[in-house]
Every structure is written in C-alpha cells, then in structure tokens.
Backbone bond lengths (Angstrom), bond angles and torsions (degrees), N, CA, C in turn:
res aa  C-N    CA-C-N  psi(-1)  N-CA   C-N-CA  omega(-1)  CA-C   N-CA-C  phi
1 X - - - 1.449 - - 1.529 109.47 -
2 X 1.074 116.23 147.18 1.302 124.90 160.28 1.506 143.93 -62.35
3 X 1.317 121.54 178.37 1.539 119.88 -168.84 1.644 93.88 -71.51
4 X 1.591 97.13 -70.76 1.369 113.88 -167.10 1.415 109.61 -45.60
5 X 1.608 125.56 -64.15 1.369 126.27 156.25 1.984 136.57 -0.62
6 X 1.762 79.52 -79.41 1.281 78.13 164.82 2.022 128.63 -63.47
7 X 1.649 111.47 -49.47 1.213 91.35 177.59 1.606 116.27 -57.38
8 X 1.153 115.15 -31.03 2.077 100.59 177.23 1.317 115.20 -53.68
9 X 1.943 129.42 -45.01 1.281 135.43 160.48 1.998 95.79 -39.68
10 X 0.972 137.45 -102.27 1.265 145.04 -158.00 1.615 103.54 -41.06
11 X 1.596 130.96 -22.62 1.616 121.14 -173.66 1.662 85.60 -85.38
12 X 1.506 125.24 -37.19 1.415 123.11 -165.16 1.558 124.75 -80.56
13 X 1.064 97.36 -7.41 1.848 114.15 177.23 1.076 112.07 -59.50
14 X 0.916 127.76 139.14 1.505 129.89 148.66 1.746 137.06 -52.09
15 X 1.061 132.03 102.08 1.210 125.08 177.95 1.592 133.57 -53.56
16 X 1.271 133.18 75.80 1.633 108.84 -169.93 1.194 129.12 -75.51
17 X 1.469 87.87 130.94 1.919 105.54 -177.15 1.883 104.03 -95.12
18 X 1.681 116.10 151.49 0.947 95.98 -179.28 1.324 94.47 165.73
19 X 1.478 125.92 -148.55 1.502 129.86 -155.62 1.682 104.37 -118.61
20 X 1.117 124.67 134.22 1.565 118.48 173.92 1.643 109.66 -129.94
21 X 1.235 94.40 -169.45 1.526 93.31 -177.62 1.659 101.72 -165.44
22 X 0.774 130.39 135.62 1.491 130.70 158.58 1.386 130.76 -117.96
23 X 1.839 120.65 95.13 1.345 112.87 -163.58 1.612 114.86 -108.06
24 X 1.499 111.95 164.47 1.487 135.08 -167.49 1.898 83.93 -92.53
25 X 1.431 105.09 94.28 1.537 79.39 170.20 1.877 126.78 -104.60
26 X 1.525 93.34 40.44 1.563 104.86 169.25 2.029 91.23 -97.24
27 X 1.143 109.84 -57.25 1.224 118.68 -165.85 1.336 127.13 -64.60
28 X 1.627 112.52 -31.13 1.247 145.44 164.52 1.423 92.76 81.04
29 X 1.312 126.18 67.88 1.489 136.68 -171.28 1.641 120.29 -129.68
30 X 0.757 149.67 142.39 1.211 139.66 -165.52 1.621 124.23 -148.41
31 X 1.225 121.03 135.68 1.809 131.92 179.91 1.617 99.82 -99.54
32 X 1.863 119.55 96.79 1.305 88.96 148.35 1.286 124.23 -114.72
33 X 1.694 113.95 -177.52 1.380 124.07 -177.21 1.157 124.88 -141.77
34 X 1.434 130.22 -177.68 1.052 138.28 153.48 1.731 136.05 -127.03
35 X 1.171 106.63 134.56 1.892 97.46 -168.99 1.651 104.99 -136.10
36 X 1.429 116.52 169.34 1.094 129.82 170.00 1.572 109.38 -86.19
37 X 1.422 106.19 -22.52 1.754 115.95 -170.02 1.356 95.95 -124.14
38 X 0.875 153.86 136.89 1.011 163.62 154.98 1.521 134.53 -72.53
39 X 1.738 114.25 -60.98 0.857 106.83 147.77 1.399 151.98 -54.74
40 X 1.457 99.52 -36.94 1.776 117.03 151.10 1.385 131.73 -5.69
41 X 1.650 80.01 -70.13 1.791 119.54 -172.50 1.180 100.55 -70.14
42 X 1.064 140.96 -68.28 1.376 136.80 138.85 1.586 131.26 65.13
43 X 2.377 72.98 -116.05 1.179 112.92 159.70 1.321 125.23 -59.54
44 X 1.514 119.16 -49.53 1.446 115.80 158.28 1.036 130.20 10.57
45 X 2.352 89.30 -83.17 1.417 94.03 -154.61 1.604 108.12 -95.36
46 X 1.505 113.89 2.17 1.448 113.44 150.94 1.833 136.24 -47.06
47 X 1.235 93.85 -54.24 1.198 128.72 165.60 1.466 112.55 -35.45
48 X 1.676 107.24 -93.55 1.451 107.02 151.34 1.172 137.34 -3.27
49 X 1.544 98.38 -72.75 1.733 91.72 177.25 1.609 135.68 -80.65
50 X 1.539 111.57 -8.95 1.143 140.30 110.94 1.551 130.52 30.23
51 X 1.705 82.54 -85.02 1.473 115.42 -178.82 1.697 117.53 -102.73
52 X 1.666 99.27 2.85 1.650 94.15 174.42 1.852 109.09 76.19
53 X 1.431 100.16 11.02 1.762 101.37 -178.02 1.620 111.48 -120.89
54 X 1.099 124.94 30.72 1.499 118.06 -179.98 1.422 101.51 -76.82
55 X 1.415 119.60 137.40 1.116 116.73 -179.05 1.660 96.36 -92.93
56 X 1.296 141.27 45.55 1.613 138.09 165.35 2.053 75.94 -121.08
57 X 1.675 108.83 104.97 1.329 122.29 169.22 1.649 120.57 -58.26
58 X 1.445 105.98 -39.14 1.606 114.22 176.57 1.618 105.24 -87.04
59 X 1.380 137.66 -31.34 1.808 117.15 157.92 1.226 110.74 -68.53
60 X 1.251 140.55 -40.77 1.177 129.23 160.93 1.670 128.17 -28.80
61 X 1.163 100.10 -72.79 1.879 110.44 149.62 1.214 109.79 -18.58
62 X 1.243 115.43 -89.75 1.444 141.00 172.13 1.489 126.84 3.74
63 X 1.778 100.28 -62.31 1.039 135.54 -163.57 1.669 101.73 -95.18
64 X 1.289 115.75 -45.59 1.570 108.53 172.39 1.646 118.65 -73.46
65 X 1.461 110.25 -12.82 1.095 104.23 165.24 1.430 120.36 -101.87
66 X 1.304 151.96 -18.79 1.516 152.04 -175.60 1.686 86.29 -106.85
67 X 1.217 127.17 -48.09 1.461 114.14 -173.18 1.663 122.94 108.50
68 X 0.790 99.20 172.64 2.027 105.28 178.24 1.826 102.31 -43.04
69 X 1.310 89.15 -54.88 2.027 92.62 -156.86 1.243 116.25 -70.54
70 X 1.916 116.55 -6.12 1.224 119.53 -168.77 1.696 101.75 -107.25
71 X 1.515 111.76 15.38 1.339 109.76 154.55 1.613 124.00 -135.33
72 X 1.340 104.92 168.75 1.860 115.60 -168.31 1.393 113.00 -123.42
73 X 1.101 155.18 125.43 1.115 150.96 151.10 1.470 121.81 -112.74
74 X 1.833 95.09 125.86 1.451 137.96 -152.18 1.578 116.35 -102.62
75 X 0.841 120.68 168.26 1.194 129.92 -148.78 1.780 94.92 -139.54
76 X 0.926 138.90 88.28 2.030 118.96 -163.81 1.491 100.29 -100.02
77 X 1.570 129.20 -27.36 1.706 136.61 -162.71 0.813 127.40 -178.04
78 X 1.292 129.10 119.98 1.393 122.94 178.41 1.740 112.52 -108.30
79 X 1.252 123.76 -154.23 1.182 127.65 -131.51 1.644 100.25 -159.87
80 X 1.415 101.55 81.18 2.085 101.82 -176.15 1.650 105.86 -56.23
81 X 1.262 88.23 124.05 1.687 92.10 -176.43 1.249 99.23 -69.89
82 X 1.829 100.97 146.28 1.549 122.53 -170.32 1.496 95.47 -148.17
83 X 1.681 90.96 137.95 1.527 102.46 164.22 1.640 120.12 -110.02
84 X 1.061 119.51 -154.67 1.327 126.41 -164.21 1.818 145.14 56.57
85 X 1.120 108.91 165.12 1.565 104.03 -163.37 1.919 121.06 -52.21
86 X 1.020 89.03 136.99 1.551 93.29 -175.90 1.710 115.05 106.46
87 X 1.383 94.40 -44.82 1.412 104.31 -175.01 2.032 122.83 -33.81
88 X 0.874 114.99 103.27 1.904 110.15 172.20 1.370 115.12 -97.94
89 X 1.172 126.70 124.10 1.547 104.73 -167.85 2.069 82.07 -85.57
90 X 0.974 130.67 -51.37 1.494 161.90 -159.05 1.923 78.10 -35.80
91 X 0.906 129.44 -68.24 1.610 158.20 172.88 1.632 99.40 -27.55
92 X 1.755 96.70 -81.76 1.343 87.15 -174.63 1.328 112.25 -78.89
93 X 1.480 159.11 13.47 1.210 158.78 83.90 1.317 101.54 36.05
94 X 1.633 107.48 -84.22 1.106 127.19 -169.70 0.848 122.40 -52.84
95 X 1.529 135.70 -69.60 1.339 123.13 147.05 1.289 133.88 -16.56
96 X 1.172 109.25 -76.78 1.490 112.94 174.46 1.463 118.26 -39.06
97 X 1.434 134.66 -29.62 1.183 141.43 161.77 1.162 130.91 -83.29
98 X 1.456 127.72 -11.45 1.443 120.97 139.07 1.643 115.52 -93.59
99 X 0.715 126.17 -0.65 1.703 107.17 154.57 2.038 103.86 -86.87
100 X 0.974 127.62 10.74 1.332 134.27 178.39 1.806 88.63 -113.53
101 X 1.211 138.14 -50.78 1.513 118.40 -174.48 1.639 111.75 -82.27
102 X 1.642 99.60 -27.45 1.912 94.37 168.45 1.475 105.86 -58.94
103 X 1.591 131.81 -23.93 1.599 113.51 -156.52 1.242 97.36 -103.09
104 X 1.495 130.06 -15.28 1.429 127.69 170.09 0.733 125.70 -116.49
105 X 1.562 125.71 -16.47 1.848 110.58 168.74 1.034 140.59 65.13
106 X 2.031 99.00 32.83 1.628 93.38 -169.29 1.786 117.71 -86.94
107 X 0.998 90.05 105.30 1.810 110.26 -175.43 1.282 122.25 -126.30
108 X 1.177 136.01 147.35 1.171 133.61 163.45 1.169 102.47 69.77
109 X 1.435 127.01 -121.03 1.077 159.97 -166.51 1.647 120.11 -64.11
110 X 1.667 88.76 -45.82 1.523 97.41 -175.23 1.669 110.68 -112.60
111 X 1.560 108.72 19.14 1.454 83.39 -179.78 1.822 84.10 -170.79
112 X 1.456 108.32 171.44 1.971 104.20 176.20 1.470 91.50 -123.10
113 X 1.405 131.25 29.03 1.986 114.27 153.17 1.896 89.55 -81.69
114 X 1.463 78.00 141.52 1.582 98.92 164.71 1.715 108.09 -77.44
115 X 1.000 103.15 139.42 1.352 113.59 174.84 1.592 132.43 -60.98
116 X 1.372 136.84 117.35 1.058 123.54 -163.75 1.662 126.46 -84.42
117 X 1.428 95.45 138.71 1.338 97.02 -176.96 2.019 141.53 -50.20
C-alpha cells in the first residue's frame, strides 16, 4: 500500500470513544475514565507516568513503586458511533461512566477516582 493510501485509511477510521481503566495489578487498584479518544487517553496516561507527571499523586506513587509491569491498561466500552440531531457523545460518556464507577468502586482502597460528591 501506499503513502497517500494509507494516511486516507487512518483520516477515515473511526475514533473510539468510551470507558477505560488503568489498574495496579499488585495492589488490585484501579484509575477509571472516560474519553472521546481512547487511545489518546491511553497513551497519555502512560506517558505521564512515564515521566513521573501524572497529576493522580497516589498512581503516580503506585507506579514508581511496583513499576511499568505491575500495571494494565484496559479498554471496558466503547461507544457505537452515532450521528444525528441531539446526539452528545460527551453526555452519554457520562453516563456510561458512572454506571462503570457504580460497578467498580474504585475508591479508597480499591481504586484512585476520587469519590463523587
């Protein structure tokens, strides 16, 4: 395949938006989230910790102490792309990500989202 080729495949893709998670699996602890990009989000928060800059202070910890291999980052739902009026993906995001923090609960002990008010 070609140059040109391939970048038109990659402008025409679809992006998945959707639910992630990133867990400590010595600690059995867990970061989740939500994004429009997914992979993005990702890389990000790889990156970040990486570089010793995640702004979540206790995965940071986490991660300098158990290390690269003692974490996974997951992928839990995505989000069938839909068009038309009304539609928010940002919306159902939201949703979709608290019925993902009601079923896991990463708090305290078992997880570094702060708990909602």
């Amino acid at each position: 395949m070609d140059k040109r080729t391939l970048k038109r495949q990659y402008k025409e893709s679809e992006i998945p938006a959707g639910i992630y998670r990133v867990v400590n699996t010595q600690a059995d602890r867990s970061l989740v989230g939500s994004s429009v990009n997914l992979p993005a989000i990702l890389n990000r928060h790889r990156g970040e910790l990486k570089l010793g800059a995640h702004r979540n202070q206790e995965l940071q910890r986490d991660w300098n102490e158990f290390g690269e291999d003692a974490f996974a980052f997951e992928i839990l739902d995505t989000l069938a792309p839909r068009a038309g009026p009304g539609y928010d993906v940002k919306r159902e995001l939201g949703i979709l990500e608290e019925l993902w923090l009601e079923r896991l609960a990463p708090y305290g002990e078992r997880g570094y989202n702060t708990r909602p008010k």
